[in-house]
GUVO-964425 format. One line per 5 residues: number of its first residue (from 1); for each residue x, z, y of N, C-alpha, C. Coordinates in nm, 4 decimals, always signed. Example, Ala and Ser with C-alpha at 12.3 -4.5 7.8 and 13.67 -1.06 7.14 Angstrom:
2
1> +1.3190/+0.7800/-0.5690/+1.2300/+0.7800/-0.4500/+1.3200/+0.7800/-0.3300; +1.2850/+0.7080/-0.2250/+1.3670/+0.7140/-0.1060/+1.2900/+0.7870/+0.0030
//
This chain:
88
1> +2.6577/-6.1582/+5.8104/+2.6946/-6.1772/+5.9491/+2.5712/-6.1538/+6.0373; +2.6069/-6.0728/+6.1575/+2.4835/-6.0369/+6.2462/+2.4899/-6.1560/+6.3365; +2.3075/-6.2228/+6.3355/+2.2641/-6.3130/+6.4135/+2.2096/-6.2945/+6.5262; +2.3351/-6.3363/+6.6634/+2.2945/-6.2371/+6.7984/+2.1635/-6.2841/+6.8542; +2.1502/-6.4156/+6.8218/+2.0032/-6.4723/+6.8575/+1.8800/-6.4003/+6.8246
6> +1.8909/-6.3668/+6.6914/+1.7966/-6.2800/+6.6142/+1.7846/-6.1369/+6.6962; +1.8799/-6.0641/+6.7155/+1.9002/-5.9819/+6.8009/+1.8605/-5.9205/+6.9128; +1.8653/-6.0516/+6.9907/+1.8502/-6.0878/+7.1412/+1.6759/-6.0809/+7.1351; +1.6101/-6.1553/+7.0406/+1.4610/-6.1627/+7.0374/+1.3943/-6.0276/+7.0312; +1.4843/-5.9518/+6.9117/+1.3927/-5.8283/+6.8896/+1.4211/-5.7144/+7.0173
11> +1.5520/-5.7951/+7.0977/+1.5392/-5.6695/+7.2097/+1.3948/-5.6820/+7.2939; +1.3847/-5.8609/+7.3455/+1.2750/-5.8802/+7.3921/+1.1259/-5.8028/+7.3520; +1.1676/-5.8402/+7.1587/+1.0267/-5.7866/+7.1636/+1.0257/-5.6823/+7.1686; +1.1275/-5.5829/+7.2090/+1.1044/-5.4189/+7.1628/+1.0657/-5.4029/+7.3327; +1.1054/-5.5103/+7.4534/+1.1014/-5.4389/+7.5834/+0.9409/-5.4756/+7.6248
16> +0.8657/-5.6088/+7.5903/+0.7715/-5.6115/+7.5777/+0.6395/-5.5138/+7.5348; +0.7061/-5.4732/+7.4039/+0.6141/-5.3541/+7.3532/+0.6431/-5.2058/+7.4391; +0.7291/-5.1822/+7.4863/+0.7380/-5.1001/+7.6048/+0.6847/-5.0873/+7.7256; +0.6818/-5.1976/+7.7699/+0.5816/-5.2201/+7.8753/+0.4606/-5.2018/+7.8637; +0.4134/-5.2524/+7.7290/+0.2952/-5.2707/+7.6946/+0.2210/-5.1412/+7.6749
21> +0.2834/-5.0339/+7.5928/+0.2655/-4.8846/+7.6438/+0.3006/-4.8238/+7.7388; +0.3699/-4.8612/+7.8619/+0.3545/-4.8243/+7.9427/+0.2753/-4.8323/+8.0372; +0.2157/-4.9635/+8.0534/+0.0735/-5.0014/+8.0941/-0.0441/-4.9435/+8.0525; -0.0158/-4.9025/+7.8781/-0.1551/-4.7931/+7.8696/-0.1200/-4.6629/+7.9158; -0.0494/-4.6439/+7.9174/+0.0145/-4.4876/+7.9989/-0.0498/-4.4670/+8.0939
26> -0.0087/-4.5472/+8.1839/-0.0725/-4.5657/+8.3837/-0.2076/-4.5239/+8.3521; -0.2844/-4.6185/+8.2674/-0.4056/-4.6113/+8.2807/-0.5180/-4.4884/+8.1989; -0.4168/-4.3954/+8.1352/-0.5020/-4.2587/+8.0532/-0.4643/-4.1668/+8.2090; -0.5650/-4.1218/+8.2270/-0.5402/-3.9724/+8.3049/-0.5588/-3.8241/+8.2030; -0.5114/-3.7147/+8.2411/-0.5164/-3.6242/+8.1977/-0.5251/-3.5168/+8.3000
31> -0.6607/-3.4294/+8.2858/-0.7020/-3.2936/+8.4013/-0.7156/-3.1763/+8.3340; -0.6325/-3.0996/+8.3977/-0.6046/-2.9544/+8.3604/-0.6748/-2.8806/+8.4458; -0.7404/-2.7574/+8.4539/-0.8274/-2.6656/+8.5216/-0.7670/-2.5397/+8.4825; -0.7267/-2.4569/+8.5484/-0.6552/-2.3487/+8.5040/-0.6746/-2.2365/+8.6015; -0.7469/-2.1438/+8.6175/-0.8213/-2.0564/+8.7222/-0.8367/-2.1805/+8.8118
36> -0.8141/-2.1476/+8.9339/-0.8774/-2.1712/+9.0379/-0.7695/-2.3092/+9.0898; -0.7124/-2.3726/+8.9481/-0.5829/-2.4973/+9.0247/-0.6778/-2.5723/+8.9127; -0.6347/-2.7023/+8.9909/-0.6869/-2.8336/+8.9550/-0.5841/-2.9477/+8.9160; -0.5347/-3.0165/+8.8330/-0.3994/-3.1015/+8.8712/-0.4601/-3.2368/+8.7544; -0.4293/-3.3491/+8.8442/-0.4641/-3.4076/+8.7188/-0.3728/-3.5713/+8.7469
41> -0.2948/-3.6015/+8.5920/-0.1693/-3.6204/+8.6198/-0.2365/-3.7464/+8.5171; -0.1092/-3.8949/+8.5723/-0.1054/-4.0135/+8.4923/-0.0576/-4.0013/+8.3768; -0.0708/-4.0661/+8.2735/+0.0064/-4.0479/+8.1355/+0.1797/-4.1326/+8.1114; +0.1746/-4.1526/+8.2607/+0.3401/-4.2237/+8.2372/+0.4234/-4.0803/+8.3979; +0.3171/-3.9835/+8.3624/+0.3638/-3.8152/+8.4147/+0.3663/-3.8484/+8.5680
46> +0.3113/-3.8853/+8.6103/+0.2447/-3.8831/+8.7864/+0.1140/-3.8403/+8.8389; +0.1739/-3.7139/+8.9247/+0.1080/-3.6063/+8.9149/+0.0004/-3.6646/+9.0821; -0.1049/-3.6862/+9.0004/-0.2158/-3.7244/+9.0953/-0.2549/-3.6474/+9.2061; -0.3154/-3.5872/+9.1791/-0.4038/-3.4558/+9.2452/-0.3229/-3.2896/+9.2067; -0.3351/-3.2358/+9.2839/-0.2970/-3.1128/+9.3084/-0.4400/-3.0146/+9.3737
51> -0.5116/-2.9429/+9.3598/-0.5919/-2.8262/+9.4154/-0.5974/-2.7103/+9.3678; -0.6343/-2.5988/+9.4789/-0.6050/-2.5130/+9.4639/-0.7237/-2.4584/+9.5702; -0.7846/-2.4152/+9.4661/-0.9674/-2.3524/+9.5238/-1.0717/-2.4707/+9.5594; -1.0090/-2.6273/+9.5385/-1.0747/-2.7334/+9.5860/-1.0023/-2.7737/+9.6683; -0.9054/-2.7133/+9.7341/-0.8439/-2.8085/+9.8460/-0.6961/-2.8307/+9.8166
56> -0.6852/-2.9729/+9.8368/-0.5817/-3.0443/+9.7975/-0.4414/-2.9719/+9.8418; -0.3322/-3.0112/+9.7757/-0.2156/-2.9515/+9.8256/-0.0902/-3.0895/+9.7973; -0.1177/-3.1529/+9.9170/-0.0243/-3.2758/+9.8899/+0.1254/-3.1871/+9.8738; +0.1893/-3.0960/+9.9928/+0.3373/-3.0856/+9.9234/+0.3879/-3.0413/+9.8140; +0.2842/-2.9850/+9.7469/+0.2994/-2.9169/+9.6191/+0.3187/-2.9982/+9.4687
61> +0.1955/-3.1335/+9.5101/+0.2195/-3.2391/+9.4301/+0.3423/-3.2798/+9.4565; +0.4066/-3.3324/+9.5740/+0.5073/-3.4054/+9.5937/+0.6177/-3.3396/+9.5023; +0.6373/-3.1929/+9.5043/+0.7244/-3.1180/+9.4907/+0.7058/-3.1406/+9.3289; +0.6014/-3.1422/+9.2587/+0.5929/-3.1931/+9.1088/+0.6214/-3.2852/+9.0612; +0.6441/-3.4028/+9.1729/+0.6621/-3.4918/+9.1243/+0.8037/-3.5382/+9.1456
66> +0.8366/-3.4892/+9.2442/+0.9856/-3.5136/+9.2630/+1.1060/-3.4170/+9.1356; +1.0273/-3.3140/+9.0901/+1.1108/-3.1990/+8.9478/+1.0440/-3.2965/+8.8317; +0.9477/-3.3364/+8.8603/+0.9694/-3.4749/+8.6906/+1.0507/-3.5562/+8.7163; +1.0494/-3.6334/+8.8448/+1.1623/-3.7692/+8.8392/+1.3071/-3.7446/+8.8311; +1.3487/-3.5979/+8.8371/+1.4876/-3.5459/+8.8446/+1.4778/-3.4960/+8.7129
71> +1.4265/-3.4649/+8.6029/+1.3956/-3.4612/+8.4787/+1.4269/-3.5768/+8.4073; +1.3096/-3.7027/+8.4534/+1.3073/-3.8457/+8.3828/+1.4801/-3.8912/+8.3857; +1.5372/-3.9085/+8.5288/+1.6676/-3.9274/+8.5384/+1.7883/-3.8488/+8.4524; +1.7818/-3.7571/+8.4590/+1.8326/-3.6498/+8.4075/+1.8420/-3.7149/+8.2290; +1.7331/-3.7013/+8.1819/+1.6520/-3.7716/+8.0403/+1.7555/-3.9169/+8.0322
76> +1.7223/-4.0078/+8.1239/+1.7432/-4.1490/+8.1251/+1.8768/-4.1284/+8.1187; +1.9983/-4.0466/+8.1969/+2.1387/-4.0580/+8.1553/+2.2069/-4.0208/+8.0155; +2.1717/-3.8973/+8.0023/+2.1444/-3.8696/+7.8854/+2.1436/-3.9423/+7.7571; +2.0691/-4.0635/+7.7832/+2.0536/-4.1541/+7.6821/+2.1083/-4.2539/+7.7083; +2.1449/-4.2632/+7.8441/+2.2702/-4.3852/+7.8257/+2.3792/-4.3577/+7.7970
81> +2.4076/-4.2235/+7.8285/+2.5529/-4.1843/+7.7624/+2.6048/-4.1852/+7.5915; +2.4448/-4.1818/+7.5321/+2.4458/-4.1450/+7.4148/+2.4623/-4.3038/+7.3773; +2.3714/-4.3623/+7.4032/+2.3411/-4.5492/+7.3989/+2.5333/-4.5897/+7.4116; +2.6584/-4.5540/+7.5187/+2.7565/-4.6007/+7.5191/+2.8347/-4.5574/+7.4368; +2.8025/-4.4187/+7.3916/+2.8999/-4.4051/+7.2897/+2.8508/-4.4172/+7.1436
86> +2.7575/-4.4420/+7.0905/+2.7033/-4.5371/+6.9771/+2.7296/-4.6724/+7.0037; +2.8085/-4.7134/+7.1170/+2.8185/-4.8444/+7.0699/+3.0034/-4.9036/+7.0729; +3.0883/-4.7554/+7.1046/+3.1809/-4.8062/+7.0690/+3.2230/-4.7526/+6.9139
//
């Protein structure tokens, strides 16, 4: 017999340990140099800096960052759809 208590804990601990890499995520950066572009992005994919010859290009970042979060979402349904029908 499945013990929902037992259950219930390891969800905790599985959301805990999620966080917990996600917190080291935030904190790795990663910088790419590629001719004359500069970009250098968080490890939980937030795209910091954008340049291009040295000078910054905020809409360009924005625009990167807004085609990952429509990605991440995209990703995130995806897996809830999959998550609802594994569970009937």
């Amino acid at each position: 017999m499945i013990n929902p208590f037992k259950m219930l804990g390891d969800i905790n601990a599985m959301r805990k340990q999620a966080a917990s890499i996600q917190q080291a995520l935030e904190a790795e950066e990663f910088e790419i140099f590629e001719g004359n572009v500069r970009i250098l992005i968080s490890g939980n994919q937030n795209v910091k800096v954008v340049e291009i010859d040295g000078v910054p290009n905020e809409e360009m970042k924005r625009a990167i960052n807004d085609a990952i979060k429509k990605s991440q979402q995209a990703a995130a349904s995806k897996l809830a759809q999959l998550s609802q029908s594994m569970g009937q």
